[in-house]
N, C-alpha and C positions, 0 to 999 in steps of 0.2 A: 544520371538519374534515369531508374527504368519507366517507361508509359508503357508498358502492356497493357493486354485486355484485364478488363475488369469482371470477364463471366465467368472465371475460377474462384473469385473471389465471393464469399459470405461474410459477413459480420454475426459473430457469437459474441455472448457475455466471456468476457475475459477471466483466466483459470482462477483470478482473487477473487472476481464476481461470488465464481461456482462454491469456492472454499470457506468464503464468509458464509453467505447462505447455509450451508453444510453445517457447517458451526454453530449458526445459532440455532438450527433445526434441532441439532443435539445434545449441547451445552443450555439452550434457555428453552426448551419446549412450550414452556405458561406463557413463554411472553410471546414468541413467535404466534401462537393459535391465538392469544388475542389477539395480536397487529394483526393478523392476518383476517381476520372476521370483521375489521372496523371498515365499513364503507363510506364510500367519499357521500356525504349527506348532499339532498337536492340546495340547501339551504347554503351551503359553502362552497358551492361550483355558482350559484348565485351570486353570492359575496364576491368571488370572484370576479365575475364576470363586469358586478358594477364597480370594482374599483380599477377593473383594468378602463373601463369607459371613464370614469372619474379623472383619472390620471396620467392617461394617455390620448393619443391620439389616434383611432379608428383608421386605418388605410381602407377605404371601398374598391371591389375588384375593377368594380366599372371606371373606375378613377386612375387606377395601377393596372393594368392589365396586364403587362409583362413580368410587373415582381411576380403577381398572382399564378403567370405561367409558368414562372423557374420555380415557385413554393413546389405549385403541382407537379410537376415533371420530378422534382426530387423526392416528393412522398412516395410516385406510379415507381420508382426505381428502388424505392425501398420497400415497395409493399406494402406501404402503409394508406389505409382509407379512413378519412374523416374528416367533416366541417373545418376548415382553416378561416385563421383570423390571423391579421398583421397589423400591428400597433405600431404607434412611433413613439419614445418617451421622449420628455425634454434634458436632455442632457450630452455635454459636447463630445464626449469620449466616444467611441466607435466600439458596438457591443452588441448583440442580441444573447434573448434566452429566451427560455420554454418556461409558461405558467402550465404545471399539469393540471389537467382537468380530464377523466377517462373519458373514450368518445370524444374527444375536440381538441384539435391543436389552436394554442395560441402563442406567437410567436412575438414577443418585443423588442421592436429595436431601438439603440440610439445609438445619437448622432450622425454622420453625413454617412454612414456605412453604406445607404444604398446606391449614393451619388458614386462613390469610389470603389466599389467592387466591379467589375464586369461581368458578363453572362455567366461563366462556367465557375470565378467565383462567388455569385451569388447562390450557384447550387447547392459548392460545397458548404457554404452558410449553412443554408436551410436545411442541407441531411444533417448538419451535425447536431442543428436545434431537432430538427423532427428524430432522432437517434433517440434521442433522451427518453422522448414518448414513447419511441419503440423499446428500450430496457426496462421500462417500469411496467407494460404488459407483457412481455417474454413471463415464459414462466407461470403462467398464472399471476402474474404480479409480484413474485419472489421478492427480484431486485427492489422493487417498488418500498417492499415491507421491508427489506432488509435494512435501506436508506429511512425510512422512516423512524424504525429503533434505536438505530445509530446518533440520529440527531436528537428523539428524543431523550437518549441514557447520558448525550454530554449538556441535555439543556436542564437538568434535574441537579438537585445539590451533590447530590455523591458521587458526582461524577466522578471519574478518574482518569487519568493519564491517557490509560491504554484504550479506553472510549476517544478520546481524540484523534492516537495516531491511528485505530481501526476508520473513522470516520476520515480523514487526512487521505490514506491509502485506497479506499472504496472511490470517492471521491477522483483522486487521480487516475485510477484505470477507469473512472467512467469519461472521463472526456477523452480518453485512447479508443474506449469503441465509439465515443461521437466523432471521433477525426478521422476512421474510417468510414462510419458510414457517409461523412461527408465529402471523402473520396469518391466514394462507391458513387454519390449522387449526381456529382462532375464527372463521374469515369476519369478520373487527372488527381494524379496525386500532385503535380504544378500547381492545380486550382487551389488543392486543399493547402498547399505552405503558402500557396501566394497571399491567399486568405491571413493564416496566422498572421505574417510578417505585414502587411496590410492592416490589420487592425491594429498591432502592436505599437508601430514605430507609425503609422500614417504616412509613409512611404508613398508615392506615388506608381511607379512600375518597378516594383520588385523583382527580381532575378529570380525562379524557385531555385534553380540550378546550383546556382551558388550558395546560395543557403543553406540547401542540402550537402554542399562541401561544406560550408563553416561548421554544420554539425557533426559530420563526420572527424573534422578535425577535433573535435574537441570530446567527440566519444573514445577516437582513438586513446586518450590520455586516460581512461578509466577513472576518472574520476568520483566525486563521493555519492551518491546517493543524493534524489530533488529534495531542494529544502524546501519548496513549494507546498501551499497550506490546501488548495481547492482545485490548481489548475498547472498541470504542469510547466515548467520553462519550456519556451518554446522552442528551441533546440532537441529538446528531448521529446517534444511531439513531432516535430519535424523529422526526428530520425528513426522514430518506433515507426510513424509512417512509411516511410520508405522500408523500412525493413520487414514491413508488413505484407507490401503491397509486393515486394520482390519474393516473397518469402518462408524467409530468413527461418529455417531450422531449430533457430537455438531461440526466437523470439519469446520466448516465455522466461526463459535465462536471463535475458538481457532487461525483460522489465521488469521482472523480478528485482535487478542488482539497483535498478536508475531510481524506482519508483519505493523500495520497499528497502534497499539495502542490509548489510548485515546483522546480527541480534544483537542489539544495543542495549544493555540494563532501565535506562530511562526514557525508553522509544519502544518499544513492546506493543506491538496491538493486540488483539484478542485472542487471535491463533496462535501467536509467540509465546506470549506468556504459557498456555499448556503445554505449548513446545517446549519452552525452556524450564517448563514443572519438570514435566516426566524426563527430560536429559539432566534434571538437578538429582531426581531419585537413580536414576542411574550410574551417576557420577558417584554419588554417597556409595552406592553398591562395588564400585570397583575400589574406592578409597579402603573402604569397611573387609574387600575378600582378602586381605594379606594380609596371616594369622598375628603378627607383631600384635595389631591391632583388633584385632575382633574380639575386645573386652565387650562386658554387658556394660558400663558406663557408658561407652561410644554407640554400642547398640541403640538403649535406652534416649539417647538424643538423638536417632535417627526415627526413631517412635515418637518421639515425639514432635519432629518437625512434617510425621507421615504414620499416623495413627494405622493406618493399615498396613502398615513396612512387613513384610514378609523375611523369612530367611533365605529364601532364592531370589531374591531380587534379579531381574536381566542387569548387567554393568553394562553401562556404557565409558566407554574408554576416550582418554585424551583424544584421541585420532578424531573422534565424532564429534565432537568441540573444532578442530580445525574444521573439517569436511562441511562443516554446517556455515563458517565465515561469522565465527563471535569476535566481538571485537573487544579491545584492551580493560571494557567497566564487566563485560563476563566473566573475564580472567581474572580480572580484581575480587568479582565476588565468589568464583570458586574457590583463591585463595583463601578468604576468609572462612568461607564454610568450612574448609578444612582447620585452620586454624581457632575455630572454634570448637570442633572436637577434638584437638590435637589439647587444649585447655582443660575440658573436663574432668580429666582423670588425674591425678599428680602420679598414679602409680606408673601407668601407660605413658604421661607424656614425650618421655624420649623417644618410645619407639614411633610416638604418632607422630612428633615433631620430624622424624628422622624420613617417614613416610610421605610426608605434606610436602618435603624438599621434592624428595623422591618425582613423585607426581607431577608439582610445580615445574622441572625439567622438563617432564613430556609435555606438558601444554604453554612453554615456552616464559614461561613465568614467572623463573625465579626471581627475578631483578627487582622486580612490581612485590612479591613473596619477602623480599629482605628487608624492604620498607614496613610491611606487616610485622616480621617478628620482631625486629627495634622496638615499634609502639607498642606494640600489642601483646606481646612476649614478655618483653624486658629486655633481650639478648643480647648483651653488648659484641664488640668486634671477635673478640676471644671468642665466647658460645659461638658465633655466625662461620666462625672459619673450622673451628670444632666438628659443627655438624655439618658442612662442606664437605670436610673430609671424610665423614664418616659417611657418607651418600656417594663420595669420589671411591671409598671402598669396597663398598656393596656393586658399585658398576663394575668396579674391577673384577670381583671374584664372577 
């Protein structure tokens, strides 16, 4: 595990951070300028303030004076100035978080966290809580408003799907730049896993050392993408850490695959889904340029699922579906798409049918494709080995 210095290092908003923001900056403009203009009311920093008194328990500095000096020392390390407040709640699980309020951190804990952390990790606590405060004023408050949309577009009735996994995703790379900054605030990335694994398991003297092997070992195995809803597995904060703080060249690659994984038809967040718009219009453009097929029937369903379809459409080719890591429910739905035009026309359909094979090859697909044109066809054994051949012919020549 490396301990280098920590004065090379800064904490920025993470490149999902930047991309979301961007996104809604110019896919929702109405909604963005209003979040962005609503200010936090005197009247609800108020509210706040008496239910955290209501509910919690006030720590006094004069009463704490060493938490109060690790809170401080972590905020001067991150550059952060303002009024702190530390609460206790009643409850036995080992936890804190950030009530935001601009201009004032308040910080709640529960359970025995304070009794079972030590000095360096009590810092890294507190950068990761004070982080929070710090992302939601970056920016002008970007982050802040961008979090704010988010939750409010999955707590409204029409929500949909891909408001979840956008929220989900946001969500997970914001506690990656809170686990740096609360490296940053220990200087020890030790403090910051010892922390995690500390609050997780109530472990008494945790090893970081090893931990950071068990993560390693099990990043080794590339496995799938966090199922995790708010907070990532601790494994994979423990080893974005390290590869952080060492780091690691391809880090943006690597949280990309853990956090965000590859385009999933029923897991789409908000950048996906354009994403895999404009690679659907493309895809139609490379199915559509091979003249067998470029009837007006096939045309006219390509207008119509893209009112503006032009005749030069740019293609995008198979290859760009691998290169992008879509997985087996994309493949399934390019099949269909295809084999929904390849149906439109009775005059065309051999040559579309013949094309859709075609195609289905280069994006690895036919297996998943022969189960479509059974149902969805009708084609029994005879037709399926027919037009086998006739696609095994066409390679040949």
């Amino acid at each position: 595990m490396s301990q280098g210095s920590a004065e090379h290092l800064t904490i920025e908003p993470l490149s999902y951070h930047r991309a979301l923001v961007a996104y809604l900056k110019a896919h929702e403009p109405e909604v963005w300028a209003w979040a962005s203009a609503q200010k936090t009311r005197d009247d609800y920093q108020q509210q706040v303030r008496s239910e955290l008194l209501r509910d919690t328990y006030r720590l006094e500095p004069d009463a704490h004076p060493d938490v109060y000096a690790s809170l401080r020392l972590a905020m001067q390390r991150l550059g952060v100035e303002a009024p702190a407040t530390l609460y206790q709640a009643g409850s036995q699980q080992m936890n804190a978080s950030l009530v935001f309020v601009p201009g004032e951190i308040h910080v709640v804990l529960q359970g025995q966290i304070l009794e079972r952390l030590g000095e360096d990790e009590r810092l890294a606590l507190f950068g990761h809580e004070v982080a929070h405060y710090l992302l939601w004023l970056r920016d002008s408050g970007d982050y802040h408003v961008a979090d704010r949309i988010l939750c409010d577009a999955l707590a409204a009735r029409q929500a949909s799907a891909s408001h979840a996994e956008t929220l989900r995703r946001y969500s997970l790379h914001t506690e990656l730049f809170a686990d740096r900054a609360g490296a940053l605030a220990a200087q020890s990335v030790a403090a910051a896993v010892s922390t995690l694994v500390k609050v997780e398991t109530g472990i008494a003297n945790p090893d970081p050392a090893a931990y950071l092997r068990q993560a390693t070992e099990i990043d080794s195995g590339r496995g799938k993408r966090s199922a995790a809803r708010t907070h990532p597995e601790n494994v994979v904060r423990a080893r974005a850490l390290d590869l952080w703080w060492r780091g690691e060249p391809e880090l943006d690659e690597w949280v990309a695959e853990k956090l965000c994984g590859p385009l999933v038809l029923n897991a789409l967040d908000l950048p996906d889904q354009l994403r895999l718009t404009a690679m659907t219009r493309g895809f139609l453009a490379y199915f559509l340029a091979d003249a067998s097929v470029r009837a007006e029937p096939l045309l006219n369903q390509a207008r119509h699922l893209f009112p503006d379809w032009r005749d030069d459409e740019p293609a995008v080719t198979p290859a760009a579906f691998r290169e992008a890591r879509v997985d087996a429910s994309v493949l399934d739905y390019l099949n269909a798409l295809m084999l929904d035009l390849s149906l439109v026309d009775a005059d065309t359909q051999d040559a579309a049918l013949l094309r859709t094979y075609q195609v289905a090859r280069e994006l690895d697909s036919v297996e998943a494709l022969q189960t479509n044109l059974k149902r969805d066809a009708r084609l029994g054994r005879r037709e399926l080995d027919k037009l086998k051949k006739k696609a095994d012919t066409v390679v040949a020549a």
